[in-house]
C-alpha positions as CSV (number, residue, x, y, z in Angstrom):
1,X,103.3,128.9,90.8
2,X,99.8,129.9,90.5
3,X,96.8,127.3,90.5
4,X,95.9,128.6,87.0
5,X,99.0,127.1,86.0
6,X,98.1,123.7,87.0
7,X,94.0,123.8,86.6
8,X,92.3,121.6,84.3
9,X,90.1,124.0,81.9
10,X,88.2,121.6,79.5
11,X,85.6,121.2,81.6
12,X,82.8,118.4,82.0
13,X,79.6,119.9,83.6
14,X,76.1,119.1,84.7
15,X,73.1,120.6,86.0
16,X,71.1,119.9,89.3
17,X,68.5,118.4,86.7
18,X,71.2,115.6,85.1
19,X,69.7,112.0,86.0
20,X,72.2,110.0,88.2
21,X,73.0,107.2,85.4
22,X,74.2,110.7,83.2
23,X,76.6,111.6,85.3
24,X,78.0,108.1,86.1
25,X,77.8,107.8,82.5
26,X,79.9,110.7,81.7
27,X,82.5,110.6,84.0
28,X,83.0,106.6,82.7
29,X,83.5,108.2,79.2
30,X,85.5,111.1,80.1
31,X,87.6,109.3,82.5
32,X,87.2,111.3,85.4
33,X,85.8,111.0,89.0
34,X,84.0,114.2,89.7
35,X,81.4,116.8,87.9
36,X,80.9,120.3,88.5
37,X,77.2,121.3,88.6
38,X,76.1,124.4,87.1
39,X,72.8,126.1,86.9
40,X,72.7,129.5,84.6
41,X,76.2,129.1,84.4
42,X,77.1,129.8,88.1
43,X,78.6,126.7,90.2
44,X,76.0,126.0,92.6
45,X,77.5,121.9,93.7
46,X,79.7,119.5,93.4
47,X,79.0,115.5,92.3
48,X,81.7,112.7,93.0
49,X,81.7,109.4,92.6
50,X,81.8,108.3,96.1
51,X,78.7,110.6,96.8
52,X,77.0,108.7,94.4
53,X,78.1,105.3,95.6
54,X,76.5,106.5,98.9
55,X,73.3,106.8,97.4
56,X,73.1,103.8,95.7
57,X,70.7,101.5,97.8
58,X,72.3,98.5,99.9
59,X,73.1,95.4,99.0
60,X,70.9,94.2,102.0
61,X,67.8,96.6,100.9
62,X,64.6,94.5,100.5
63,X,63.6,96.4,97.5
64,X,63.8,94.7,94.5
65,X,65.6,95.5,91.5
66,X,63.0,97.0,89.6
67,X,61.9,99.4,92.4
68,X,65.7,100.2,93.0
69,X,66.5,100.9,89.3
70,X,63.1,103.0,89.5
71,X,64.4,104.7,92.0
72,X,67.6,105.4,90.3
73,X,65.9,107.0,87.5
74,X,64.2,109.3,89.5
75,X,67.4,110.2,90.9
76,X,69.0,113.6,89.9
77,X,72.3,115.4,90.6
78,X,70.5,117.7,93.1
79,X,69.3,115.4,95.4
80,X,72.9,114.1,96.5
81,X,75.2,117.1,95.0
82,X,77.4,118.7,97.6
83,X,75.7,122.3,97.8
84,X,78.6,124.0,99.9
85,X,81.7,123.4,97.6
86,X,85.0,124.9,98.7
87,X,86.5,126.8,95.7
88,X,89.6,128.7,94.7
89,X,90.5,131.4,92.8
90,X,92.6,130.8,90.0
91,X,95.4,133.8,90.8
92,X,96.0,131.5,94.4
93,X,99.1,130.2,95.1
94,X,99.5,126.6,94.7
95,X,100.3,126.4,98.2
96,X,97.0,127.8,99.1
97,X,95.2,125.2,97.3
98,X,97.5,122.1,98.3
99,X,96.8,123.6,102.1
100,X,93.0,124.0,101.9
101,X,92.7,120.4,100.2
102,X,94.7,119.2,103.3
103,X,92.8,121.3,105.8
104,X,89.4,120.3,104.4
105,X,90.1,116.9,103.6
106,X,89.3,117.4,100.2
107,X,90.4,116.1,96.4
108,X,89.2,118.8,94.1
109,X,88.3,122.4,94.2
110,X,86.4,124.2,91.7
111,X,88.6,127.6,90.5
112,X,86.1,130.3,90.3
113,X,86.8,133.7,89.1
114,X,84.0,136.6,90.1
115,X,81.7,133.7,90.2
116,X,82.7,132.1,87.0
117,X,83.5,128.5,86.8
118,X,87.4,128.7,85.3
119,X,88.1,125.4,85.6
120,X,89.0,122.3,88.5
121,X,92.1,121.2,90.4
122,X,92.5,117.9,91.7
123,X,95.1,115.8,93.7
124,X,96.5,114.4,91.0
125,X,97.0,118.2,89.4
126,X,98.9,118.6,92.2
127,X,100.9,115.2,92.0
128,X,101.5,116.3,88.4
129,X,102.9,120.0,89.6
130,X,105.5,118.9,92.3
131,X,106.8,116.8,89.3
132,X,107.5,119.5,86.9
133,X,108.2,121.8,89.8
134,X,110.7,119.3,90.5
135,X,112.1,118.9,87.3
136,X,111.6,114.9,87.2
137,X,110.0,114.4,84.0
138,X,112.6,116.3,82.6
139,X,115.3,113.6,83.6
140,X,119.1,114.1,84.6
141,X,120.3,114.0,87.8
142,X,118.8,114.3,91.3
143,X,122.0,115.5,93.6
144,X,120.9,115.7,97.7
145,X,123.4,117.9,99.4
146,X,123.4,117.7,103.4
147,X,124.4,121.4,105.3
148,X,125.1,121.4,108.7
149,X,125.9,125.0,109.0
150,X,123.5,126.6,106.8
151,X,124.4,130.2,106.0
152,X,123.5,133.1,103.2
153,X,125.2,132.5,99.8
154,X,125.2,128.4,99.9
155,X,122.8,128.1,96.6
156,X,124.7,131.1,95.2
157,X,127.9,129.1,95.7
158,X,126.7,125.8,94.8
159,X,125.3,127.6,91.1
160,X,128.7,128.5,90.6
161,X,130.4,125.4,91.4
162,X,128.2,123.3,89.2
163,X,128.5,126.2,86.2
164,X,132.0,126.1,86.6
165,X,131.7,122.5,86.1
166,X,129.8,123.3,83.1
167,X,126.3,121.7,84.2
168,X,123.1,123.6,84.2
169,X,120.4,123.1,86.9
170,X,116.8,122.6,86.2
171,X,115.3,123.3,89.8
172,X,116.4,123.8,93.7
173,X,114.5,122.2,96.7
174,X,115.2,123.6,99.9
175,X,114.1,121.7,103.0
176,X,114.9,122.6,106.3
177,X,114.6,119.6,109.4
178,X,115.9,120.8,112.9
179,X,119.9,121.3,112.9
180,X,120.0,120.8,109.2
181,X,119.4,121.9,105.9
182,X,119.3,119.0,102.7
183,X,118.7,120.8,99.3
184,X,118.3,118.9,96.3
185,X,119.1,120.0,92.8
186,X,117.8,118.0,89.6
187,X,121.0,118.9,87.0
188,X,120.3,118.6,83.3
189,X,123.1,116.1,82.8
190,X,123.2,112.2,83.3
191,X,126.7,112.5,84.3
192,X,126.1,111.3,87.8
193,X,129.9,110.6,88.5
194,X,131.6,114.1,86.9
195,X,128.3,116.0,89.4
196,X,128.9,114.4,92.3
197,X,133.0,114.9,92.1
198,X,132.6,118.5,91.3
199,X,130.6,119.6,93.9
200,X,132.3,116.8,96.2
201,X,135.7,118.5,95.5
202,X,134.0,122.1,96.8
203,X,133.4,120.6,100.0
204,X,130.3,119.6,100.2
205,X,129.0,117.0,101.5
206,X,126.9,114.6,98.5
207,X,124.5,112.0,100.1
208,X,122.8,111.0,97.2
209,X,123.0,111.5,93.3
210,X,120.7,109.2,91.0
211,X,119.6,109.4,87.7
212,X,115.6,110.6,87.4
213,X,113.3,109.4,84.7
214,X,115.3,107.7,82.8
Protein backbone atom coordinates (compact mmCIF):
# COMPACT_ATOMS: atom_id res chain seq x y z
CA UNK A 1 0.00 0.00 0.00
CA UNK A 2 1.24 3.17 -1.25
CA UNK A 3 0.36 6.69 0.31
CA UNK A 4 -1.27 7.55 -3.10
CA UNK A 5 -3.66 5.10 -2.35
CA UNK A 6 -4.83 6.70 0.81
CA UNK A 7 -4.04 10.59 -0.05
CA UNK A 8 -6.75 13.04 -0.17
CA UNK A 9 -6.51 14.85 -3.75
CA UNK A 10 -9.28 17.54 -3.86
CA UNK A 11 -7.29 19.96 -2.37
CA UNK A 12 -8.10 23.26 -0.39
CA UNK A 13 -5.22 25.77 -0.76
CA UNK A 14 -4.05 29.29 0.17
CA UNK A 15 -1.44 31.59 -0.41
CA UNK A 16 1.10 33.37 2.06
CA UNK A 17 -1.15 36.48 1.13
CA UNK A 18 -4.75 34.80 2.45
CA UNK A 19 -5.99 36.96 5.48
CA UNK A 20 -6.20 34.79 8.76
CA UNK A 21 -10.24 35.08 9.01
CA UNK A 22 -10.01 33.33 5.12
CA UNK A 23 -8.39 30.51 6.12
CA UNK A 24 -10.37 29.97 9.38
CA UNK A 25 -13.18 30.65 7.24
CA UNK A 26 -12.51 28.02 4.77
CA UNK A 27 -11.46 25.28 6.69
CA UNK A 28 -15.08 25.92 8.85
CA UNK A 29 -16.73 25.40 5.36
CA UNK A 30 -14.81 22.66 4.06
CA UNK A 31 -14.62 20.86 7.23
CA UNK A 32 -11.15 20.35 7.57
CA UNK A 33 -8.35 21.44 10.00
CA UNK A 34 -5.36 22.25 7.98
CA UNK A 35 -4.38 24.29 4.59
CA UNK A 36 -1.61 23.87 2.35
CA UNK A 37 -0.02 27.18 1.22
CA UNK A 38 1.08 27.63 -2.18
CA UNK A 39 2.78 30.44 -3.90
CA UNK A 40 3.31 29.95 -7.96
CA UNK A 41 2.01 26.67 -7.42
CA UNK A 42 4.98 25.33 -5.31
CA UNK A 43 4.18 24.38 -1.45
CA UNK A 44 6.12 26.81 0.35
CA UNK A 45 4.02 26.19 4.21
CA UNK A 46 1.71 24.72 6.04
CA UNK A 47 -1.40 26.49 8.25
CA UNK A 48 -3.29 24.54 10.98
CA UNK A 49 -5.77 25.36 13.20
CA UNK A 50 -3.89 25.16 16.37
CA UNK A 51 -1.17 27.47 14.79
CA UNK A 52 -3.70 29.84 14.40
CA UNK A 53 -5.19 29.49 17.75
CA UNK A 54 -1.62 30.36 19.01
CA UNK A 55 -1.71 33.59 17.38
CA UNK A 56 -4.88 34.69 18.43
CA UNK A 57 -4.17 37.32 21.22
CA UNK A 58 -4.87 36.26 25.04
CA UNK A 59 -7.71 36.36 26.83
CA UNK A 60 -5.71 38.43 29.48
CA UNK A 61 -4.29 41.00 26.60
CA UNK A 62 -5.12 44.66 27.53
CA UNK A 63 -5.85 45.49 24.05
CA UNK A 64 -9.15 46.02 23.28
CA UNK A 65 -11.32 44.45 20.91
CA UNK A 66 -11.17 46.75 18.27
CA UNK A 67 -7.33 46.90 18.21
CA UNK A 68 -7.27 42.97 18.44
CA UNK A 69 -9.70 42.48 15.56
CA UNK A 70 -7.45 45.19 13.76
CA UNK A 71 -4.87 43.29 14.31
CA UNK A 72 -6.46 40.20 13.01
CA UNK A 73 -7.13 41.71 9.76
CA UNK A 74 -3.77 42.63 9.26
CA UNK A 75 -2.96 39.17 9.87
CA UNK A 76 -1.94 36.86 6.93
CA UNK A 77 -1.09 33.20 6.36
CA UNK A 78 2.65 34.04 6.14
CA UNK A 79 3.18 35.54 9.21
CA UNK A 80 2.27 32.30 11.34
CA UNK A 81 2.57 29.46 8.40
CA UNK A 82 4.96 26.68 9.18
CA UNK A 83 7.76 27.37 6.52
CA UNK A 84 9.63 23.95 6.91
CA UNK A 85 6.82 21.34 6.27
CA UNK A 86 7.74 17.66 6.16
CA UNK A 87 6.36 16.11 2.94
CA UNK A 88 6.10 12.75 1.27
CA UNK A 89 6.11 11.46 -1.92
CA UNK A 90 3.15 9.86 -3.08
CA UNK A 91 5.02 6.36 -4.45
CA UNK A 92 6.02 5.94 -0.28
CA UNK A 93 4.98 3.21 1.48
CA UNK A 94 2.27 3.79 3.90
CA UNK A 95 4.59 2.69 6.45
CA UNK A 96 6.90 5.39 5.70
CA UNK A 97 4.39 7.97 6.19
CA UNK A 98 2.62 6.46 9.44
CA UNK A 99 6.54 6.25 10.78
CA UNK A 100 7.58 9.83 9.90
CA UNK A 101 4.21 11.25 11.38
CA UNK A 102 5.20 9.24 14.61
CA UNK A 103 8.77 10.29 14.50
CA UNK A 104 7.98 13.99 13.86
CA UNK A 105 5.06 14.18 15.98
CA UNK A 106 3.06 15.23 13.26
CA UNK A 107 -0.84 14.98 11.74
CA UNK A 108 -0.46 15.65 8.13
CA UNK A 109 2.06 15.63 5.38
CA UNK A 110 1.79 17.29 2.23
CA UNK A 111 2.49 14.46 -0.88
CA UNK A 112 4.73 16.28 -3.22
CA UNK A 113 5.77 14.88 -6.45
CA UNK A 114 9.09 16.76 -8.26
CA UNK A 115 7.87 19.68 -6.32
CA UNK A 116 4.29 19.44 -7.16
CA UNK A 117 1.60 19.60 -4.51
CA UNK A 118 -0.32 15.90 -5.20
CA UNK A 119 -2.37 16.01 -2.50
CA UNK A 120 -2.37 15.62 1.82
CA UNK A 121 -2.50 12.67 4.20
CA UNK A 122 -3.70 12.96 7.53
CA UNK A 123 -4.12 10.81 10.74
CA UNK A 124 -7.38 10.08 10.10
CA UNK A 125 -6.20 8.80 6.28
CA UNK A 126 -4.36 6.55 8.09
CA UNK A 127 -7.20 5.47 10.63
CA UNK A 128 -9.30 5.09 7.49
CA UNK A 129 -6.42 2.72 5.80
CA UNK A 130 -5.79 0.19 8.64
CA UNK A 131 -9.61 -0.23 8.28
CA UNK A 132 -9.84 -1.30 4.83
CA UNK A 133 -6.40 -2.95 5.14
CA UNK A 134 -8.11 -4.81 7.74
CA UNK A 135 -11.12 -5.68 6.05
CA UNK A 136 -13.52 -4.22 8.85
CA UNK A 137 -15.81 -2.20 6.98
CA UNK A 138 -16.26 -4.98 4.92
CA UNK A 139 -17.92 -7.00 7.85
CA UNK A 140 -17.84 -10.88 8.58
CA UNK A 141 -15.80 -12.43 10.96
CA UNK A 142 -12.62 -11.43 12.87
CA UNK A 143 -10.96 -15.10 13.88
CA UNK A 144 -7.62 -14.45 16.32
CA UNK A 145 -5.50 -17.63 16.12
CA UNK A 146 -2.71 -18.06 18.97
CA UNK A 147 0.78 -20.08 17.54
CA UNK A 148 3.13 -21.17 19.96
CA UNK A 149 5.36 -22.85 17.61
CA UNK A 150 5.36 -20.71 14.69
CA UNK A 151 6.82 -22.38 11.54
CA UNK A 152 6.84 -21.90 7.51
CA UNK A 153 3.44 -23.03 5.85
CA UNK A 154 1.00 -21.98 8.94
CA UNK A 155 -1.04 -19.26 6.62
CA UNK A 156 -0.70 -21.68 3.75
CA UNK A 157 -2.35 -24.30 5.89
CA UNK A 158 -4.83 -22.24 7.63
CA UNK A 159 -5.99 -20.90 3.69
CA UNK A 160 -6.66 -24.39 3.04
CA UNK A 161 -8.47 -25.30 6.06
CA UNK A 162 -10.88 -22.49 5.92
CA UNK A 163 -11.25 -23.11 1.80
CA UNK A 164 -11.90 -26.53 2.53
CA UNK A 165 -14.46 -25.25 4.79
CA UNK A 166 -15.72 -23.29 1.98
CA UNK A 167 -15.08 -19.70 3.56
CA UNK A 168 -13.04 -17.05 1.78
CA UNK A 169 -10.71 -14.70 3.63
CA UNK A 170 -10.69 -11.01 3.16
CA UNK A 171 -7.25 -10.15 4.84
CA UNK A 172 -4.32 -11.70 7.16
CA UNK A 173 -2.59 -9.86 10.17
CA UNK A 174 0.40 -11.24 11.30
CA UNK A 175 1.80 -10.02 14.73
CA UNK A 176 4.58 -11.36 16.37
CA UNK A 177 5.05 -10.68 20.56
CA UNK A 178 8.03 -12.58 22.17
CA UNK A 179 7.40 -16.59 22.25
CA UNK A 180 4.36 -16.15 20.14
CA UNK A 181 2.74 -15.50 17.03
CA UNK A 182 -1.39 -14.29 17.09
CA UNK A 183 -2.60 -13.83 13.41
CA UNK A 184 -6.00 -12.59 12.74
CA UNK A 185 -8.04 -13.29 9.67
CA UNK A 186 -11.32 -11.15 8.83
CA UNK A 187 -13.44 -14.25 6.87
CA UNK A 188 -16.26 -13.03 4.53
CA UNK A 189 -18.83 -15.03 6.40
CA UNK A 190 -20.96 -14.31 9.59
CA UNK A 191 -20.90 -17.83 10.46
CA UNK A 192 -18.87 -17.36 13.55
CA UNK A 193 -19.73 -20.90 14.94
CA UNK A 194 -19.15 -23.18 11.51
CA UNK A 195 -15.27 -20.78 11.40
CA UNK A 196 -14.35 -21.32 14.58
CA UNK A 197 -15.17 -25.30 14.51
CA UNK A 198 -13.35 -25.71 11.33
CA UNK A 199 -10.31 -24.34 12.04
CA UNK A 200 -10.76 -25.60 15.78
CA UNK A 201 -11.03 -29.16 14.47
CA UNK A 202 -7.43 -28.55 12.46
CA UNK A 203 -5.87 -28.04 15.66
CA UNK A 204 -5.56 -24.79 16.13
CA UNK A 205 -5.92 -23.05 18.86
CA UNK A 206 -9.10 -20.08 18.37
CA UNK A 207 -9.02 -17.35 21.10
CA UNK A 208 -11.36 -15.12 19.65
CA UNK A 209 -13.96 -14.95 16.76
CA UNK A 210 -16.55 -11.94 16.58
CA UNK A 211 -18.55 -10.56 14.14
CA UNK A 212 -17.09 -7.02 12.60
CA UNK A 213 -19.26 -4.15 11.40
CA UNK A 214 -22.24 -5.52 11.67
Amino acid sequence: MSVSDFMATSLVTVTPETPIFDAVDLMKQHDIHRLPVLKEGRLVGLITEGIIQEAMPSKATSLSVYEVNYLLNKTTVKDVMIQEVETIAPDALLEDAISLMRTKNIGVLPVLENGELKGIITNNDIFDAFLKITGYNNGGTRVTIEITEDHKGILANLAQVLADADFSIATIVVNRIEARTIIEIQVESQAVDGIKQALTTAGYNVTNAVLTNQ
